[in-house]
N, C-alpha and C positions, 0 to 999 in steps of 0.2 A: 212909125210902126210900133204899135204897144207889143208889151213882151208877153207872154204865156205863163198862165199862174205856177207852172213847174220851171219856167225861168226863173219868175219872182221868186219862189218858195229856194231855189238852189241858190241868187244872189243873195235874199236875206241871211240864208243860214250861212256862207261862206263868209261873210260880214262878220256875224255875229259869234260863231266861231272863230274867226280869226280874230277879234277883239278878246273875247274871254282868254284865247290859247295866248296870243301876245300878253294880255295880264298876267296870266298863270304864271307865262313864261318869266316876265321880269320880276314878280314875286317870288318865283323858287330859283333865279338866279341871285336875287339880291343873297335870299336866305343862305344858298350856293356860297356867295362871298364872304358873308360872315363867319360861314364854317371853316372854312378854306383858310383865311387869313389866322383863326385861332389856333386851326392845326397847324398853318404857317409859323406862326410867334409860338406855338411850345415847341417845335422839333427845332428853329431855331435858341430859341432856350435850352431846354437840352443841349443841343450841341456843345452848348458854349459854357452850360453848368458844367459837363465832360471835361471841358477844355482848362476850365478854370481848378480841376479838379488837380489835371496832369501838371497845369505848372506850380501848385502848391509847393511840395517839396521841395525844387528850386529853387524855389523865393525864398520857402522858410531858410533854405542852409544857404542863399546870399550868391547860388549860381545862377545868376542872367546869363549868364553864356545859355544852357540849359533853358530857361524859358523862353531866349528869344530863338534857340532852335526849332523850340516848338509851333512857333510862331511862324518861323520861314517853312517849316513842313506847310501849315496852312496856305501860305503864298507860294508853295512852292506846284500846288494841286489847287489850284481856282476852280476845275472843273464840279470839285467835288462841296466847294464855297460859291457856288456862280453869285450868290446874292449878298455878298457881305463885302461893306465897301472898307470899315474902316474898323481895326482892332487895335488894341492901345492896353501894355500891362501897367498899370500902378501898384510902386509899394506903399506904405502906409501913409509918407513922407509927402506922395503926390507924384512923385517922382518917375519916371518914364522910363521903364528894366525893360521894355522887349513893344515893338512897333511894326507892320507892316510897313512902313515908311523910316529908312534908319536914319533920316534927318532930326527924327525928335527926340533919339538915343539922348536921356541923362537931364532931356527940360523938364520942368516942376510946371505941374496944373495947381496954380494956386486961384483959380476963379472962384465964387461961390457954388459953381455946381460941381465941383470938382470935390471942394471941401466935404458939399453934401453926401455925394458919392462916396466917399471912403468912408463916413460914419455909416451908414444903409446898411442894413442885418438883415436885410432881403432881398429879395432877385427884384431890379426895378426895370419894367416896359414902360416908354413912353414913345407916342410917334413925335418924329420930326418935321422938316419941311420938305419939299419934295420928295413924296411920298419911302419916306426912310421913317424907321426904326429904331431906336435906341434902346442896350439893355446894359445892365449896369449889374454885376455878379459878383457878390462878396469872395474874394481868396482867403480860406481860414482853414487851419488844422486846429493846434491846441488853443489859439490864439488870432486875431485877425494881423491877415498879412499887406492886405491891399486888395485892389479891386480890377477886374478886367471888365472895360468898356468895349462897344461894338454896336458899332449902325450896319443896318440889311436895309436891302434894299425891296420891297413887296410891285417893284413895278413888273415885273414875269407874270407875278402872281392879279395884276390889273390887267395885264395883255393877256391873261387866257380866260377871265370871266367876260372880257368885251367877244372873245373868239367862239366864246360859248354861246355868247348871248346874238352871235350874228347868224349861226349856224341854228339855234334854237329857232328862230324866229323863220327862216329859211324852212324848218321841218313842219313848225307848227303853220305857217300857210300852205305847204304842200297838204299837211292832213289836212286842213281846212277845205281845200281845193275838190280832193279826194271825195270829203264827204258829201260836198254839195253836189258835187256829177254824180255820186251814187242814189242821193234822195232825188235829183232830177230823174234819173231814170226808174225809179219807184213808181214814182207819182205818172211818169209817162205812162207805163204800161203794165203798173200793178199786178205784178206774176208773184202772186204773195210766197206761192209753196216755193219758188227759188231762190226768194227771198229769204224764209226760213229757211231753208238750209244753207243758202251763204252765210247767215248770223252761225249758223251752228260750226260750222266750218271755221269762222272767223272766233268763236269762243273755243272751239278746240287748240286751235295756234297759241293764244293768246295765253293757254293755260298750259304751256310747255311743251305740245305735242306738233313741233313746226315740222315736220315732215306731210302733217297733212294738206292735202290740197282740195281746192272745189272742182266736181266731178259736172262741167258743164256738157250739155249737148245743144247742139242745135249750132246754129248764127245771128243768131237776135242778140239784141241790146244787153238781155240777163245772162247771156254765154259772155257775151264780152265783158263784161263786169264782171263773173268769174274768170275769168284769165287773166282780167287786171289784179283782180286778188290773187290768185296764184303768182304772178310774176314778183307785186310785193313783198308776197310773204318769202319766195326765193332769195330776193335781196336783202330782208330781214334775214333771213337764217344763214347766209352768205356771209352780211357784215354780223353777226353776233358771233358765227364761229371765229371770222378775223379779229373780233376783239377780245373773245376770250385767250385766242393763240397770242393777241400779242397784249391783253396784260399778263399772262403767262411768263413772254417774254421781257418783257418790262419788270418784272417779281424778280424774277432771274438774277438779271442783271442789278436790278436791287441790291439782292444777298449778296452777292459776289463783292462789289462796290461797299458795301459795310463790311465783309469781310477783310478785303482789301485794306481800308480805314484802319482796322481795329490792326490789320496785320502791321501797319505800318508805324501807328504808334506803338508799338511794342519790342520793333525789331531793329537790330543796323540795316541799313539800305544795302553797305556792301557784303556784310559777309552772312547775312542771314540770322545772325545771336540775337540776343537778347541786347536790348540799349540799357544804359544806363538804368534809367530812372525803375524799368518793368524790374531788373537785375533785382536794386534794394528793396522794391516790395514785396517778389518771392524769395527770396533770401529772410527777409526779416520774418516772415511765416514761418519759413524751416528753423527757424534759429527757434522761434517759440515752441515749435512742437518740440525741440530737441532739450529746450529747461524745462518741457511739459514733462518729457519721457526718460530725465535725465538721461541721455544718449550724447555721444560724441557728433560735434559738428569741428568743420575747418574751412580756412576760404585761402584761395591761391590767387598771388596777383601776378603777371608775368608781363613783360616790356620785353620786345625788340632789341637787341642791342646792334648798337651804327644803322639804324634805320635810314636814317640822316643821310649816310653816305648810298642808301641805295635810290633813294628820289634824287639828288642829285647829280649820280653819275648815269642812273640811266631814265629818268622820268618819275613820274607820278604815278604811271599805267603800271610802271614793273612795280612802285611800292605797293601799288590796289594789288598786284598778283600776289606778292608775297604775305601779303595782311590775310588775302582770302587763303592761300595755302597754309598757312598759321590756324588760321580757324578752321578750319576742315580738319587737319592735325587733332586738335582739339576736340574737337565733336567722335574723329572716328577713337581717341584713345581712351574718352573718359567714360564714365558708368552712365547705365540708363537716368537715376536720380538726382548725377549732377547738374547745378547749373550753372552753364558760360553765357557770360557777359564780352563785349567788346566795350569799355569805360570810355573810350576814346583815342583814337590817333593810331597809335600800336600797342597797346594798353587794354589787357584782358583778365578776367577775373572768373575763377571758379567757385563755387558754393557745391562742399562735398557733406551732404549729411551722413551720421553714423560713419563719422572718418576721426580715427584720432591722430595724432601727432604725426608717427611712424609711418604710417598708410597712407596720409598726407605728403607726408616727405619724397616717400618712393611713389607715390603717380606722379610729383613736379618732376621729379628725376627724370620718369619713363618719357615724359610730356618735350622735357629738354632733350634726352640723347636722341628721340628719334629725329625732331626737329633736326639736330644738327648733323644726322645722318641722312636727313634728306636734300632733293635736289635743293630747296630755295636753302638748305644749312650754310653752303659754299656759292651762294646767288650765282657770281658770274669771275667768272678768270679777272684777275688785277683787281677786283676788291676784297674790301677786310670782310672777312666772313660772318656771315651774317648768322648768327643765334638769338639765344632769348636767357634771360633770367629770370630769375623766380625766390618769392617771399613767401611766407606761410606763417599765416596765424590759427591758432584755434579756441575754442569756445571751451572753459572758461577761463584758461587759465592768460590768452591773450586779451580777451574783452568780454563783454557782458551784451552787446550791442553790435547788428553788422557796421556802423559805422567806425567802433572801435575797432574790430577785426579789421575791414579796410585800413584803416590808418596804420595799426599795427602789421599788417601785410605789406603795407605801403614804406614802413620802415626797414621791412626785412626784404626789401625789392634795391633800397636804396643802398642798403648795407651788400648786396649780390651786386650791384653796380661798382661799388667803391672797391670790393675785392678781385676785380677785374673782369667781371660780367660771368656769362655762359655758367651759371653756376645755383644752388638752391641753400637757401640762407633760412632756417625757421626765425622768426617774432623776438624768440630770444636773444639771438646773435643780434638784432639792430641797435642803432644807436637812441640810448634813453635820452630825447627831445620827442616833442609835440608832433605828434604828422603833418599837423600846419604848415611848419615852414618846408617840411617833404613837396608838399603839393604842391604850395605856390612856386617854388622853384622849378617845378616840372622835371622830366628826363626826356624828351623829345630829341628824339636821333641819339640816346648814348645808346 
């Protein structure tokens, strides 16, 4: 049976359309891929230039405690890492300060590309082997410190250009399909004026006005070709509005998710303060506007005393309540411009600008009585009661530096310990030695 030249004309074009649109398609998905993969490899770049940025100060003042915390943050939310297989801190030395893996805590990369790697004064991409990533980020402040390495993994990002390109191919024969049933019925029965105005119909949609439809009449073959265009353009404007609402929602949850990130590197997980690390870099801001503006600055450090005996005698959970009821304390008694820190353990630190001595002294005061007038002051019947001490240094006459202040608050914390806790000791009363051996000795549970 020979076929009918509006057969023939509907298979050739169906053919040849779907060849061009399959070409199209693998041309602008390759191109697809290459985009994809670039903005792949800079946002994981970034990331990890961030990352490399947060454990600097750690490294530079020799706390790996500290960088490898930041490290297990990372491990500790894969969700937010799904593609990062393997992170690795080095000091300068080659040396292994902070690992996703703690088996390699303290071994030395002494290979040639390790070596390479610590010299590099630039962000270095290279891929690896199965389909992994290598980036290689100098750690420097005033000086280089070392380097953080990290392989990704881009295979997600090769299972959604295959998924696109299955799905591609799946549309572009469907439109291919489409158009040859539509030039068959042309050539069938050539009704040119419904023709124009299905094109016309079909250039209005197409130019943002999808609410319009073709206004067919009749039951011939040109009414049903507009209803198939109407039904189309329904599912088109159907799925465009479901994917505007859900990259909407997709954005959303974006923001939230970076917000989240940025909140977490910033904060204690338990009691909501400020961590460490955010603590001495808005500190050391205030400290400079306050030699800018000669103005009075002060920093308060404060310790738990017998903390020790409240995790022991009644858990972990009561020390977390008493830690969070300490910082809440804190937060409801100090001033809008202060800032508190949780430093670590039960160890907390205020930064009071435009505070001198005096004014300093009497908020640790106010800070302790209430503490010790409240419920967690006297924890729990049959233990030693539990309060808090407090050092105080201030700017300039304690240091020149928030580190000095810390240190010099850190010795006026230890001098509040030594004279039997529950009590506010200023910088001066401390004992004249180095804060060094202050800290490496700790106060944990005095």
């Amino acid at each position: 049976m020979r076929a009918s030249l509006p057969v023939k004309v509907a298979l050739w074009t169906f053919g040849l359309v779907a060849l061009a649109a399959t070409m199209a398609l693998v041309v602008s998905l390759e191109q697809g891929r290459v985009r994809d993969r670039q903005d792949f490899r800079l946002q994981s770049r970034q990331t990890l230039e961030m990352l490399a940025l947060g454990v600097g100060p750690d490294l530079a003042a020799g706390h790996h405690e500290g960088v490898q915390a930041l490290v297990d943050n990372v491990a500790n939310f894969p969700e937010h890492y799904p593609d990062l297989v393997a992170l690795e801190v080095l000091d300068r030395d080659g040396r292994v300060v902070a690992d996703l893996d703690p088996r390699r805590f303290g071994t030395r990369r002494a290979d040639r590309r390790a070596r390479r790697d610590l010299r590099t004064e630039q962000v270095v991409v290279r891929p690896a082997k199965n389909g992994l990533v290598e980036f290689v980020v100098p750690i420097r402040l005033a000086h280089r410190l070392g380097v953080l390495r990290a392989r990704v993994s881009e295979a997600r990002l090769d299972a959604a250009v295959e998924r696109d390109m299955l799905r591609g191919s799946a549309l572009m024969g469907s439109a291919a399909l489409l158009l040859a049933l539509t030039l068959y019925l042309v050539l069938k029965w050539t009704i040119s004026d419904r023709i124009v105005r299905l094109a016309r119909t079909a250039s209005a949609f197409r130019g943002g006005n999808m609410a319009v439809r073709f206004q067919a009449k009749g039951r011939d073959e040109t009414a049903q070709l507009g209803e198939s265009f109407n039904r189309m353009a329904t599912e088109i404007q159907r799925y465009t509005e479901s994917l505007e609402h859900l990259v909407e929602d997709r954005t959303e949850a974006l923001r939230k998710a970076n917000e989240q990130l940025v909140l977490l590197a910033i904060t204690d997980p338990l009691t909501g303060l400020y961590n460490r690390r955010h603590f001495a870099e808005r500190a050391e801001r205030d400290l400079e506007l306050a030699k800018r503006k000669e103005r009075a600055f002060a920093l308060i450090m404060c310790d738990l005393d017998h903390f020790k005996t409240v995790n022991d005698l009644h858990g972990h959970a009561a020390g977390d309540a008493v830690i969070k009821h300490f910082a809440e304390l804190l937060r409801d008694q100090a001033r809008a411009p202060d800032l508190i820190a949780r430093l670590g353990g039960e160890e907390f630190a205020i930064a009071m600008p435009d505070t001198p001595l005096r004014d300093a002294l009497s908020a640790a005061e106010r800070f302790r009585s209430t503490f010790e007038a409240s419920h967690y002051g006297g924890f729990a019947q049959g233990v030693r009661r539990t309060t808090a001490s407090f050092g105080v240094a201030v700017f300039p006459e304690d240091g020149d530096t928030i580190e000095q202040l810390l240190q010099a608050a850190d010795r006026a914390l230890y001098q509040a310990k030594h004279e039997g806790r529950n009590r506010v000791v200023p910088a001066a009363r401390g004992p004249r030695t180095t804060g060094v051996g202050l800290v490496a000795r700790g106060r944990e549970g005095e």
